[in-house]
C-alpha positions in Angstrom: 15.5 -23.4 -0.7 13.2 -20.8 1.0 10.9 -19.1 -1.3 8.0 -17.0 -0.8 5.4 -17.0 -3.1 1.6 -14.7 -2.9 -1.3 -15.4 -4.3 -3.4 -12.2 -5.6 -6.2 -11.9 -7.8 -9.6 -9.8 -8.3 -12.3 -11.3 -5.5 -14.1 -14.0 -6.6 -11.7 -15.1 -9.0 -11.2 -18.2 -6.8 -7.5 -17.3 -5.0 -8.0 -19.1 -1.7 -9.6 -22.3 -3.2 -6.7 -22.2 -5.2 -5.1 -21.7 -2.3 -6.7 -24.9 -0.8 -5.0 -27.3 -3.5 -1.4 -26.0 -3.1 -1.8 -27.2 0.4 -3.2 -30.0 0.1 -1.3 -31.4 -2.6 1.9 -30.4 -0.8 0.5 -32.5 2.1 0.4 -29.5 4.0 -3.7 -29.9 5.0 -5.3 -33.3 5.3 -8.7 -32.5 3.8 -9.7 -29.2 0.9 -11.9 -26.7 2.0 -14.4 -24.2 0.4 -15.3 -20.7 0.8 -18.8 -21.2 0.2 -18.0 -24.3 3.5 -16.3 -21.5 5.1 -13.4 -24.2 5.9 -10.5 -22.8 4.0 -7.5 -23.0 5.9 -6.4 -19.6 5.4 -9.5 -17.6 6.0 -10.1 -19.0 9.6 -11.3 -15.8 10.6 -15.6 -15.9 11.5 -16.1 -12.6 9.5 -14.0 -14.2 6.6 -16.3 -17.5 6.7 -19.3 -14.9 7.1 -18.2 -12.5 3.9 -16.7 -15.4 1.8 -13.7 -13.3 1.0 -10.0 -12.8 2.4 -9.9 -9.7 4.6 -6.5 -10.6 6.3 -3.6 -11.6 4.3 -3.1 -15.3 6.1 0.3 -17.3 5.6 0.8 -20.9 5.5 4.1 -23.5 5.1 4.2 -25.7 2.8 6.9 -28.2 1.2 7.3 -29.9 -2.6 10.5 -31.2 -3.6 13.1 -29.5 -2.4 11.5 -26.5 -1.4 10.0 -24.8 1.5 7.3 -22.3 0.4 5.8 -19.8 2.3 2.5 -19.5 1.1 0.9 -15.8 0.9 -3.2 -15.6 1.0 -3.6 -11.6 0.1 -7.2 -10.1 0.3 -8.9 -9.5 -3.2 -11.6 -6.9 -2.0 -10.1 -3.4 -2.9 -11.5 -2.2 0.6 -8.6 -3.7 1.5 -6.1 -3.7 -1.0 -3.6 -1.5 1.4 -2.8 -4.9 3.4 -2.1 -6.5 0.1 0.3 -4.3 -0.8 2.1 -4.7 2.2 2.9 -8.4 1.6 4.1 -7.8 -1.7 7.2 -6.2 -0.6 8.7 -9.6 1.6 7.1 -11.7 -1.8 10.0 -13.3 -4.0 7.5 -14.8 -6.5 3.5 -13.6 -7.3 0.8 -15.9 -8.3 -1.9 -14.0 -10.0 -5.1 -15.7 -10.5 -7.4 -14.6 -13.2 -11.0 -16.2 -13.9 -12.1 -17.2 -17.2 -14.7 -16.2 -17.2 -14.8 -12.6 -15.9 -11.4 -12.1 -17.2 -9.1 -9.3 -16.3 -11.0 -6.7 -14.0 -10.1 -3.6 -12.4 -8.4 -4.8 -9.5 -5.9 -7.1 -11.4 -4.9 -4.1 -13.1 -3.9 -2.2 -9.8 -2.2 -5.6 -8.4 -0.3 -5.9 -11.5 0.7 -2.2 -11.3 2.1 -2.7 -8.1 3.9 -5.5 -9.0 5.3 -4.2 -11.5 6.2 -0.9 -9.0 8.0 -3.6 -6.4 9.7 -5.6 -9.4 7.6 -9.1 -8.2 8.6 -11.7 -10.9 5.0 -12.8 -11.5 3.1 -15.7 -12.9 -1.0 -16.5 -13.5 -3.3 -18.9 -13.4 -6.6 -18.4 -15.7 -9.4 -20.2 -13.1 -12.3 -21.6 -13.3 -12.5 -23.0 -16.7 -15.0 -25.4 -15.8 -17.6 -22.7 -15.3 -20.2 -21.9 -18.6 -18.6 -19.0 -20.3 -15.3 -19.6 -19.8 -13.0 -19.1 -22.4 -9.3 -19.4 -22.2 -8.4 -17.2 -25.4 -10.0 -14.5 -25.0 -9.0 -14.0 -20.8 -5.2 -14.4 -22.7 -5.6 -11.7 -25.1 -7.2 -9.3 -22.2 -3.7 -10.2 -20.6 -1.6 -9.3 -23.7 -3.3 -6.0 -24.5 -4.0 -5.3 -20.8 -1.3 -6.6 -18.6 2.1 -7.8 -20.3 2.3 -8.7 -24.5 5.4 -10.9 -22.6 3.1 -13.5 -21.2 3.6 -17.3 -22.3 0.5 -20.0 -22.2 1.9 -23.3 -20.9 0.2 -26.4 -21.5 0.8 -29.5 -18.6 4.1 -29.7 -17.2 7.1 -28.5 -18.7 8.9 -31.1 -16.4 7.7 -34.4 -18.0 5.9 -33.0 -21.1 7.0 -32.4 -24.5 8.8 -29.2 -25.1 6.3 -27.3 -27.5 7.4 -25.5 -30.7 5.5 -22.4 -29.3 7.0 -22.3 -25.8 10.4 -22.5 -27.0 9.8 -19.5 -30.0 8.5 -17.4 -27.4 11.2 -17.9 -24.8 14.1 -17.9 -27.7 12.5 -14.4 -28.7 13.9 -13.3 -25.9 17.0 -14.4 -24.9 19.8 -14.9 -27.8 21.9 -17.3 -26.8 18.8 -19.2 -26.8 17.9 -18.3 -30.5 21.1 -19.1 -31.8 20.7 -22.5 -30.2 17.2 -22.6 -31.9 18.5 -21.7 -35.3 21.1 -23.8 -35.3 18.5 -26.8 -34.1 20.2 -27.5 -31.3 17.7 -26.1 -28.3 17.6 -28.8 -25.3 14.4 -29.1 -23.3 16.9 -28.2 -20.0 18.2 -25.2 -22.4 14.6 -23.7 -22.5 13.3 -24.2 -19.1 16.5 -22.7 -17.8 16.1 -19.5 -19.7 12.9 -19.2 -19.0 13.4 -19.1 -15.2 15.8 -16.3 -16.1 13.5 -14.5 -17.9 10.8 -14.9 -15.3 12.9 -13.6 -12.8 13.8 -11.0 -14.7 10.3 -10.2 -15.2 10.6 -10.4 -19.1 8.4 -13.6 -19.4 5.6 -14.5 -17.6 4.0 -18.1 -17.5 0.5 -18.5 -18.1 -1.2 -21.8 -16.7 -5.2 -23.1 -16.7 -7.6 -24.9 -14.8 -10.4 -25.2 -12.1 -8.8 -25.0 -8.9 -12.4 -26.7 -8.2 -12.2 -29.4 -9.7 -8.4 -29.7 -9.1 -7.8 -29.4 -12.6 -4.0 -28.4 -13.7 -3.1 -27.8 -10.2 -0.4 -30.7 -10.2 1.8 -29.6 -13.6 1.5 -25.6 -12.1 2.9 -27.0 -8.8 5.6 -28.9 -11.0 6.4 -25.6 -13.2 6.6 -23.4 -10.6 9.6 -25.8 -8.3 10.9 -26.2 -11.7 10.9 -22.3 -12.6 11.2 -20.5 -9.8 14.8 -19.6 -8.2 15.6 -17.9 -4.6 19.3 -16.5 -3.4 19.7 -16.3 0.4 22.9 -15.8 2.5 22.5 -16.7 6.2 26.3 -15.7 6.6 25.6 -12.1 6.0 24.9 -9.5 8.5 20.7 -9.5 9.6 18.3 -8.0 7.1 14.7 -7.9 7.4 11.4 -6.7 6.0 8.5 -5.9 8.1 4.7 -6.4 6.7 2.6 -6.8 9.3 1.8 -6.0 13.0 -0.9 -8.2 15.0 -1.9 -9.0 18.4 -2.3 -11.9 20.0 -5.3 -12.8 22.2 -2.7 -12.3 25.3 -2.0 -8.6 23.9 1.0 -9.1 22.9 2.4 -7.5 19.9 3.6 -9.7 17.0 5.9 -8.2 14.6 5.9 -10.2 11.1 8.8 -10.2 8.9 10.8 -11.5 6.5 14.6 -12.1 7.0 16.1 -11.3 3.5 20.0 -12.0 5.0 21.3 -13.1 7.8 19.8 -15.1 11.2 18.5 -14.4 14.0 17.8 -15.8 17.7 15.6 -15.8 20.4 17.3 -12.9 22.9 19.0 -11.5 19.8 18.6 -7.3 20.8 17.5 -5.4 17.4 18.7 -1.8 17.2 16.0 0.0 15.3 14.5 3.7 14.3 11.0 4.3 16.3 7.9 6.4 14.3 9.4 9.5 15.8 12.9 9.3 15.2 14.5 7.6 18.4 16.7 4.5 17.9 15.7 1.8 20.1 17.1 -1.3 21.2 15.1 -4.1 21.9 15.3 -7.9 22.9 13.4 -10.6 20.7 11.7 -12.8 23.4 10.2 -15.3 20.7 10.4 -16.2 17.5 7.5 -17.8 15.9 6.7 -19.7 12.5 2.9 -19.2 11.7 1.1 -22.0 9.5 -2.8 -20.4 8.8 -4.0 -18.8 12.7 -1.3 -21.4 14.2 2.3 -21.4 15.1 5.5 -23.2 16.0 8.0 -21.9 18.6 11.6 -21.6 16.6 14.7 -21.2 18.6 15.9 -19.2 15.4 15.3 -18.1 12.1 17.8 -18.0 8.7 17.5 -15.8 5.5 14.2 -16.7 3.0 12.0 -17.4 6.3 8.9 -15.8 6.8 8.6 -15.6 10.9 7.4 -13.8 13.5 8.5 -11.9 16.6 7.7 -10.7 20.2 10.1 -8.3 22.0 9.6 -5.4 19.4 7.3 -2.9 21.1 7.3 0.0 17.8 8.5 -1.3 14.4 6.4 -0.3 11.8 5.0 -2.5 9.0 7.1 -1.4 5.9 10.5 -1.0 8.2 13.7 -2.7 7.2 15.5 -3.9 10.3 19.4 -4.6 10.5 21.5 -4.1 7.6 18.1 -3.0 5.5 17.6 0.4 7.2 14.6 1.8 4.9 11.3 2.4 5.0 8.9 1.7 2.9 6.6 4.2 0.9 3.3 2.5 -0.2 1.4 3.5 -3.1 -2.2 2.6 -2.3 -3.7 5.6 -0.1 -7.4 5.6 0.9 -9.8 8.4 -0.5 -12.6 8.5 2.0 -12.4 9.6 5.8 -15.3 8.8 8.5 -16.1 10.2 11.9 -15.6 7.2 14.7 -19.1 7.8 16.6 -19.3 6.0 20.4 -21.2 6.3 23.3 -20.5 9.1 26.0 -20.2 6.6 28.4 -16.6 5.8 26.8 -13.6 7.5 27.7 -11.6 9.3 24.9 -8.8 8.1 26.1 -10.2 4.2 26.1 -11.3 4.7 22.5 -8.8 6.1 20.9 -6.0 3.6 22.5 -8.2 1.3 20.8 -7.7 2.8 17.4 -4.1 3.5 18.0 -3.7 -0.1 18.1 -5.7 -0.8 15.0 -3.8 2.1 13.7 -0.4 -0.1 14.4 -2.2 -3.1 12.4 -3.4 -0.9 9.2 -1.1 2.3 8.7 -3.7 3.3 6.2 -6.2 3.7 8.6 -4.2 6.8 9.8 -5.9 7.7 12.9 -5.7 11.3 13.8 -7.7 13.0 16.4 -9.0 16.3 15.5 -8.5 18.5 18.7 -10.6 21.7 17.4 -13.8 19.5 16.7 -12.8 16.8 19.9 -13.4 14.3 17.1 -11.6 10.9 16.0 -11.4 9.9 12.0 -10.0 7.0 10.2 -9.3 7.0 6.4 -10.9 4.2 4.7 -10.9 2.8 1.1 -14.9 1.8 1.5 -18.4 1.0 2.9 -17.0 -2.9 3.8 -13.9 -2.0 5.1 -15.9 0.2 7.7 -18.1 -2.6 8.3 -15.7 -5.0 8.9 -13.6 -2.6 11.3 -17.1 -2.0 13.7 -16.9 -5.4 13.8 -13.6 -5.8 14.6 -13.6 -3.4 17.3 -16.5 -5.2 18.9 -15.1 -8.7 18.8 -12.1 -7.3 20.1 -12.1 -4.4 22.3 -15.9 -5.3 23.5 -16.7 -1.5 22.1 -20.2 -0.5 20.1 -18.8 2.2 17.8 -20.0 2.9 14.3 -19.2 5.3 11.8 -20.1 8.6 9.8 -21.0 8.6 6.2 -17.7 8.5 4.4 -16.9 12.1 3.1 -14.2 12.7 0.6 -10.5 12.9 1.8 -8.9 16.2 0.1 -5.6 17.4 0.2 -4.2 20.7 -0.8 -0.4 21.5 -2.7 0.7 24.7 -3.4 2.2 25.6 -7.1 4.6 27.8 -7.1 7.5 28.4 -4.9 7.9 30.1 -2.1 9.9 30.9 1.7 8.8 30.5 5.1 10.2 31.8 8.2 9.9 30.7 11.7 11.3 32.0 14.7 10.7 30.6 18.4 12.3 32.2 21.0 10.0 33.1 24.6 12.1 33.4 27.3 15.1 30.4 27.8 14.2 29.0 24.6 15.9 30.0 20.6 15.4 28.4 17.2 15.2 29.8 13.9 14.5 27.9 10.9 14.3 28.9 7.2 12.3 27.2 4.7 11.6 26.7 0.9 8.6 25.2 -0.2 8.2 24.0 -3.8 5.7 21.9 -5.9 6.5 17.9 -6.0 5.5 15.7 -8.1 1.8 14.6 -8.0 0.8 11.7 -5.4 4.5 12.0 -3.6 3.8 14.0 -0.1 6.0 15.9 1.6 9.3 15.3 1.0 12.2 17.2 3.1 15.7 17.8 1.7 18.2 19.9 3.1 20.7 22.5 1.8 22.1 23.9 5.2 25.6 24.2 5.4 27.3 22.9 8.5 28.8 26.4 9.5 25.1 27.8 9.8 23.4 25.0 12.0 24.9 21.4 13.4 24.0 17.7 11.3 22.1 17.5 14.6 19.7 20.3 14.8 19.6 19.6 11.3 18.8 16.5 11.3 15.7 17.4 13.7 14.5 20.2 11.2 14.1 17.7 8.4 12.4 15.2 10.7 10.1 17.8 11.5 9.2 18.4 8.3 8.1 15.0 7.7 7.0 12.7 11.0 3.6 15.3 11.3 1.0 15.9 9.3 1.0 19.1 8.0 -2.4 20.7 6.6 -3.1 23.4 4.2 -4.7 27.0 4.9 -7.6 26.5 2.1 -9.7 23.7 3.9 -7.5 22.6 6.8 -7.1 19.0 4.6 -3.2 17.6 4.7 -0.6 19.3 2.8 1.2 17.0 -0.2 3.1 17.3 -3.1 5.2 19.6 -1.5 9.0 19.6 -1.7 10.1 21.6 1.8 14.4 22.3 1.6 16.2 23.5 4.8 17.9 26.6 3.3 19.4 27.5 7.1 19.2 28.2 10.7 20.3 29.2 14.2 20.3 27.6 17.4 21.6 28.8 20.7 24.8 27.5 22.6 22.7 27.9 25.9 18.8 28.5 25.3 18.1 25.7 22.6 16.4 23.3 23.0 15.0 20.1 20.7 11.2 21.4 21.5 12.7 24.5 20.0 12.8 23.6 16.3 9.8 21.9 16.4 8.0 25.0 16.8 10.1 26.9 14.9 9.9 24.6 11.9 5.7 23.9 12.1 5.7 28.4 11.8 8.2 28.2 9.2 6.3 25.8 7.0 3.0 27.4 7.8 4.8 31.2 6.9 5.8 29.8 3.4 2.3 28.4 2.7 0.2 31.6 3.4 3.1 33.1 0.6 2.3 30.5 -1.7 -0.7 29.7 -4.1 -1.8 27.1 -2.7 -5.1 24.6 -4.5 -7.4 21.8 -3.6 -6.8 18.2 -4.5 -9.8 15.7 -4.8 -9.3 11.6 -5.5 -10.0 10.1 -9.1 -10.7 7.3 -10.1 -9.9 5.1 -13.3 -12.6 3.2 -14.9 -13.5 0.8 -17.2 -17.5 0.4 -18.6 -18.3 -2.7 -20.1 -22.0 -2.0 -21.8 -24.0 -3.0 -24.6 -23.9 -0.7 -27.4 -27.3 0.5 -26.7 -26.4 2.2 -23.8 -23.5 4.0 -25.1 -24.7 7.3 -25.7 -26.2 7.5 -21.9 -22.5 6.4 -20.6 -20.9 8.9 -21.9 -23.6 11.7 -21.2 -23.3 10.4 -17.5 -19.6 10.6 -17.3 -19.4 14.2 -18.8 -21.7 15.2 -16.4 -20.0 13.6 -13.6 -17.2 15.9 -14.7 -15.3 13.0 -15.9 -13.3 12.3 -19.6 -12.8 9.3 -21.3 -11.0 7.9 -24.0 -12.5 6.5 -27.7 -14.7 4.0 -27.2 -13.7 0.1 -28.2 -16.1 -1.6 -30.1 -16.6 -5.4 -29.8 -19.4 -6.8 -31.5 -22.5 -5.8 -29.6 -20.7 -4.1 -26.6 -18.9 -1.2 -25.8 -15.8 -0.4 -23.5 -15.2 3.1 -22.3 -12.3 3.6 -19.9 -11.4 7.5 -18.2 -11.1 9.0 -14.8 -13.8 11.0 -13.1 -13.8 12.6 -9.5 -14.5 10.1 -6.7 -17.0 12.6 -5.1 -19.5 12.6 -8.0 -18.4 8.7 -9.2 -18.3 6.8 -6.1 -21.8 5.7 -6.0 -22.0 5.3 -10.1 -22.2 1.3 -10.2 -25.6 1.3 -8.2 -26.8 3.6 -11.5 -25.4 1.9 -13.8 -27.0 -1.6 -12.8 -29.8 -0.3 -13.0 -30.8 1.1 -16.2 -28.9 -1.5 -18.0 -30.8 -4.2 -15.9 -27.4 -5.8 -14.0 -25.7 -6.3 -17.9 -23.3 -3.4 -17.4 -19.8 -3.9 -15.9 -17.7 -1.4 -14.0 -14.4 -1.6 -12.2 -13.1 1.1 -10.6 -9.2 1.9 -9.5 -8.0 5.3 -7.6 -5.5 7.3 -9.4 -4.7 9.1 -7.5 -5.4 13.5 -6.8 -6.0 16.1 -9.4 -7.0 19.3 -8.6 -10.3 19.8 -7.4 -13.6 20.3 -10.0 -15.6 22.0 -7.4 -12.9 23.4 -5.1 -14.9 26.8 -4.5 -17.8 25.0 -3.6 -15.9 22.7 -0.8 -13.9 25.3 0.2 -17.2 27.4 1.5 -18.9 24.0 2.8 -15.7 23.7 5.2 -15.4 27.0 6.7 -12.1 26.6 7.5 -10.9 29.9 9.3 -6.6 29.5 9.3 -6.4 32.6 11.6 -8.5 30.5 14.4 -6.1 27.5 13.9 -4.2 28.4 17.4 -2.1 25.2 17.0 -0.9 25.9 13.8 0.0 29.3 13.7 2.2 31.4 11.4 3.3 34.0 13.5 6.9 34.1 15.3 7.8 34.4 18.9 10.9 37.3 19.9 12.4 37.9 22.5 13.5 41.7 23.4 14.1 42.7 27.2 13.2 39.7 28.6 9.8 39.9 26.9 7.9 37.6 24.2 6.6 39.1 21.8 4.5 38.0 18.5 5.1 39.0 14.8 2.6 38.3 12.3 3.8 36.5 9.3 3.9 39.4 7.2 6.0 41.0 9.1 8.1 38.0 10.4 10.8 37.9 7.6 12.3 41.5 8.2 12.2 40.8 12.1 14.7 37.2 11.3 18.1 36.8 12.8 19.8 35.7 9.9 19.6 37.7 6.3 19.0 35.2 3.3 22.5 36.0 1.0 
C-alpha cells in the first residue's frame, strides 16, 4: 500500500528531527541526525545545515509493515510557505507537529487552513515534551479552541494497548453505529480503531500523539497508529493520472518534473500529451523515471498509482498541473506581499540574468518574475527578508551570478467595483478582430477569472476559446498605479473575426484594448496586503498594544485575558505592520509574542498617498493602450476609447 504522508509544523517546532526517527526506525537511515549537527537526512542542502531550518521540501522512502510511505519534509519558515503548499496537494495523509512548549503559533494556523482548503485528512504530534515548560494540556486545548474541537489525545499504541474509555466515547460520538455498539456494551477494540480510520479520513477525527522526537520518546506507538489508522485507494488499471508539485534541475541541467501518479502507470518512453503555460498542447517523451530517497535517486523502469516519482522528458509542465486523465490546474492560495528590484552588475547581459530567473521562476511560481520593460527592470515577489537572502545565495551557488536585491516594497493590486464594458477593435491593414467585454467585481483574493457568454453564431469555439485565454495567461494591470489587476470577473459578451484577414495575433490585441477600454469605464481602487495577528503580552503592556495597532491603522478583536497575560488578535496593513515584531521586543524586553499570517487584500488605507508616490501616467503606457485600430480606405486609423464604442462593428442588442 502506497501512501504519502507530509510532515508540517511551525519552524522550530522540531519536524525534521522528527523526521529523523520515522526513518530511522523504519530502517530507512542507519544512524539519526540533528539540525543543530546539520546531518539530517532531508535537509542535505549547505544553506539548510547553515540556517537550521527546511527551505526545500525534501522526500524520502521509507517502509513499516506493509506499507511504503513516501515521506514529505515541508519547510516551516513562512518565507517559504508557497513550496509547502505545493506538496500538500499530492499528500494523502498530514502530520502536523506542534511543540509543547510554544504551542499553536501563527503558522500552524495557516497550515491547518490549508489543509483544511485541500481536504488533507490530518494528524499531530505535540513535540518536545521533554523541554522545561512543556505542558501537554494546555498545547491540547490551544488545538481545541484554535484548530479542530474534533481532535482525540491518544495515549501509546492503540495496536497492543488497552482500548481507553475516553478514546472510544470520543470516536462513538461520532459515528452511530459505533454508539449503539457502545450502549449496548458490545464495542470491540477492532470496532473502534476501524471507525476511527474512517473518521480520520473523513477528516471528522483527528489523532493527537506526544513525545520528544529527541529523545525518541513515543515515536514507536505513533509509527504503529498511524500503519494501523491510515488507509490509501489506488488503481493501477485505470487510465494515467497525475499531480505535479515540483520542478528542479539537476546539476547536468536537466529539468526534473516531480509528481504524483494518483491512477494509472507509467513507463520510461511513455509520450505525455499535455497543455503548455500558454495554451499549446504538447506531446512529449518521458526519457527517465526516477524514485528520489533525500538528494538521491533510483532509476525505475516504471511507476504505478500512490508513487511519488520523478521525470525527465517533460520540457514545460507546471508545478500544480494534472497530467493524463487529471486535466486541471491548480490554484494556490498562499500569494506573496512584497516585490524587490533584482540589482546586478552591468557587466551582465539582460538576457543572461533573466534566463536565470526564468528558471528559478519554473522552480517557485510565486516568485513570478516579470520584467518591467518601461523602467528596463527585473522584480520578483517574495514573502520575506530570508527568502531573499536565501535566493542571492541560490543564484550564486548556482548560476555563479553576484546579484542582490532592493528593499522589499509593498505588492498592490487594484479591482474595480462596479460593472462595466470594454471594447476593442484591431484591424491595421490584413489583420481584423473585434472583441467585446464585461468586466465585473469578483470575489476578494480570486484574480481574474474569464467566462464566456458568446454564442457560436457570433464568433467560432476557437477564436473563442483564444479570447478567454487571453483574458487570463497575461498579467493585466490597473490604470491607478500600474499594480496587477484582480478580483475581476471578465465575460466574453461577443465578437467578429474575418474569413480572410484574422489572424490569432489578432485577438490578442484586440482583447488586451478591450479589457483596458472597460477599466478606464470602471471605478477602479487600490488593494494593499493584511495581515492577521496574534499578540501574546503581559497585561502591563496592554494599553500600549492596542494604541500601536490603532495607529498602525489596524482593528482588533476583545482582548483574552489569562491570568497575567493578554492575547489581542486583528488584522492591520502590511505596509505599516511588517516591521512591528522588532518594536514589540523591545519595549516588552523579548517577553512579547507575535505571529503574523497574510490575509489577504483589502482596500488600500493610504491609497491617495501611494497613488501620488507612483506617478503612474496610463496615457504613456504605449503597450497597454485603450484605443482601437480601424481600418477605412486602406488606412489605420486610431480611436480613443471614448469614442471607440460608437465606431464598433457589431451593436450590443
Amino acid at each position: 500500500m502506497n501512501k504519502t504522508i507530509g510532515l508540517l509544523a511551525h519552524v522550530d517546532a522540531g519536524k525534521t528531527t522528527f523526521a529523523e526517527q520515522l526513518l530511522y526506525h523504519t530502517n530507512s537511515i542507519r544512524s539519526r541526525g540533528r539540525v543543530d549537527h546539520q546531518d539530517a537526512f532531508l535537509d542535505s542542502h549547505a544553506m539548510e545545515k547553515a540556517r537550521g531550518i527546511t527551505i526545500f521540501a525534501g522526500q524520502a522512502v521509507m517502509t513499516y509493515k506493509n506499507s511504503t510511505y513516501y515521506l514529505m519534509d515541508t519547510p516551516g519558515h513562512v518565507d517559504f510557505s508557497a513550496e509547502m503548499e505545493r506538496a500538500i496537494q499530492v499528500m494523502d495523509y498530514a502530520v502536523v507537529i506542534v511543540s509543547a512548549v510554544e504551542g499553536v503559533e501563527g503558522h500552524t494556523e495557516t497550515v491547518w487552513q490549508l489543509l483544511e482548503k485541500y481536504n488533507i485528512p490530518t494528524v499531530l504530534f505535540i513535540n518536545k515534551i521533554d523541554r522545561s515548560g512543556a505542558d501537554v494540556s494546555a498545547v491540547l486545548s490551544e488545538i481545541h479552541a484554535q484548530l479542530t474541537p474534533h481532535a482525540l489525545h491518544v495515549n501509546g499504541s492503540l495496536l497492543h494497548g488497552e482500548m481507553t474509555e475516553d478514546v472510544i466515547l470520543f470516536t462513538a460520538e461520532r459515528d452511530e453505529e459505533l454508539f449503539e455498539a457502545y450502549v449496548e456494551g458490545k464495542a470491540r477494540s477492532s470496532q473502534v480503531t476501524e471507525s476511527m480510520a474512517q473518521l480520520i479520513q473523513e477528516r471528522a477525527l483527528f489523532m493527537v500523539m506526544s513525545g520528544s522526537a529527541l529523545l525518541d520518546q513515543g515515536m514507536t506507538e505513533f509509527m504503529e497508529n498511524v500503519e494501523h489508522l491510515t488507509r490509501t485507494v489506488y488503481d493501477d488499471n485505470q487510465a494515467f493520472a497525475a499531480k505535479v508539485f515540483k520542478i528542479r534541475h539537476d546539476p547536468q541541467g536537466s529539468r526534473v518534473t516531480f509528481m504524483k501518479l494518483t491512477q494509472g502507470q507509467m513507463s520510461v518512453r511513455d509520450e505525455l500529451t499535455y497543455t503548455n503555460g500558454n495554451g499549446e498542447e504538447m506531446t512529449e517523451k518521458i526519457t527517465s523515471i526516477r524514485v528520489y530517497n533525500g538528494d538521491k535517486y533510483t532509476m525505475a523502469d516504471y511507476a504505478k498509482a500512490g508513487q511519488l516519482i520523478a521525470v525527465t522528458g517533460l520540457t514545460q509542465a507546471r508545478a500544480g498541473d494534472g497530467l493524463g486523465y487529471l486535466d486541471t490546474r491548480a490554484e494556490y492560495q498562499l500569494i506573496a506581499a512584497l516585490k524587490s528590484k533584482v540589482i546586478y552588475p552591468a557587466t551582465y547581459s539582460v538576457r543572461e540574468v533573466l534566463h536565470c530567473f526564468q528558471v528559478l521562476d519554473a522552480e517557485d511560481p510565486s516568485l513570478h518574475v516579470t520584467w518591467d520593460e518601461g523602467l528596463q527592470e527585473l522584480h520578483v515577489h517574495v514573502m520575506g527578508a530570508i527568502q531573499l537572502e536565501v535566493l542571492e545565495q541560490v543564484v550564486r551557488e548556482r548560476f555563479g551570478m553576484m546579484v542582490s536585491f532592493g528593499t522589499p516594497e509593498i505588492l498592490y493590486y487594484e479591482t474595480i467595483t462596479k460593472e462595466s464594458r470594454g471594447y476593442g477593435h484591431f484591424e491595421p491593414l490584413g489583420h481584423y478582430a473585434e472583441v467585446h467585454l464585461k468586466l465585473e467585481p469578483g470575489v476578494p483574493n480570486s484574480g481574474v477569472v474569464a467566462m464566456n457568454a458568446c454564442h457560436a453564431d457570433d464568433l467560432s469555439n476557437g477564436y473563442q476559446h483564444l479570447i478567454l485565454q487571453h483574458v487570463t495567461e497575461a498579467e493585466h494591470h490597473g490604470l491607478l498605479t500600474g499594480s496587477p489587476l484582480t478580483d475581476v470577473i471578465v465575460t466574453l459578451m461577443t465578437g467578429r473575426a474575418h474569413n480572410k484577414h484574422t489572424s490569432g495575433g489578432d485577438f490578442r490585441e484586440a482583447t488586451r484594448r478591450a479589457l483596458r477600454q472597460g477599466l478606464e469605464q470602471a471605478e477602479m481602487v487600490l488593494l494593499e496586503p493584511y495581515y492577521t495577528f496574534k499578540i501574546k503580552v503581559d497585561l502591563v503592556h496592554i494599553g500600549r498594544v492596542m494604541s500601536d495597532i490603532q495607529q498602525a491603522h489596524g482593528s482588533f478583536d476583545a482582548p483574552e485575558m489569562y491570568e497575567d497575560k493578554a492575547i489581542l488578535t486583528g488584522i492591520a496593513p502590511v505596509a505599516t505592520f511588517m516591521q512591528y515584531g522588532l518594536e514589540l521586543a523591545s519595549f516588552t524586553k523579548g517577553k512579547g509574542a507575535l505571529t503574523l499570517q497574510l490575509a489577504g487584500y483589502q482596500p488600500c488605507h493610504q491609497a491617495e498617498a501611494v497613488i501620488s508616490e507612483r506617478k503612474y501616467d496610463k496615457n504613456a503606457d504605449l503597450v497597454y493602450t485603450s484605443s482601437s485600430i480601424f481600418c477605412s480606405k486602406g488606412q489605420a486609423y486610431s480611436v480613443p476609447w471614448t469614442e471607440a464604442e460608437r465606431h464598433m462593428h457589431i451593436r450590443d442588442k
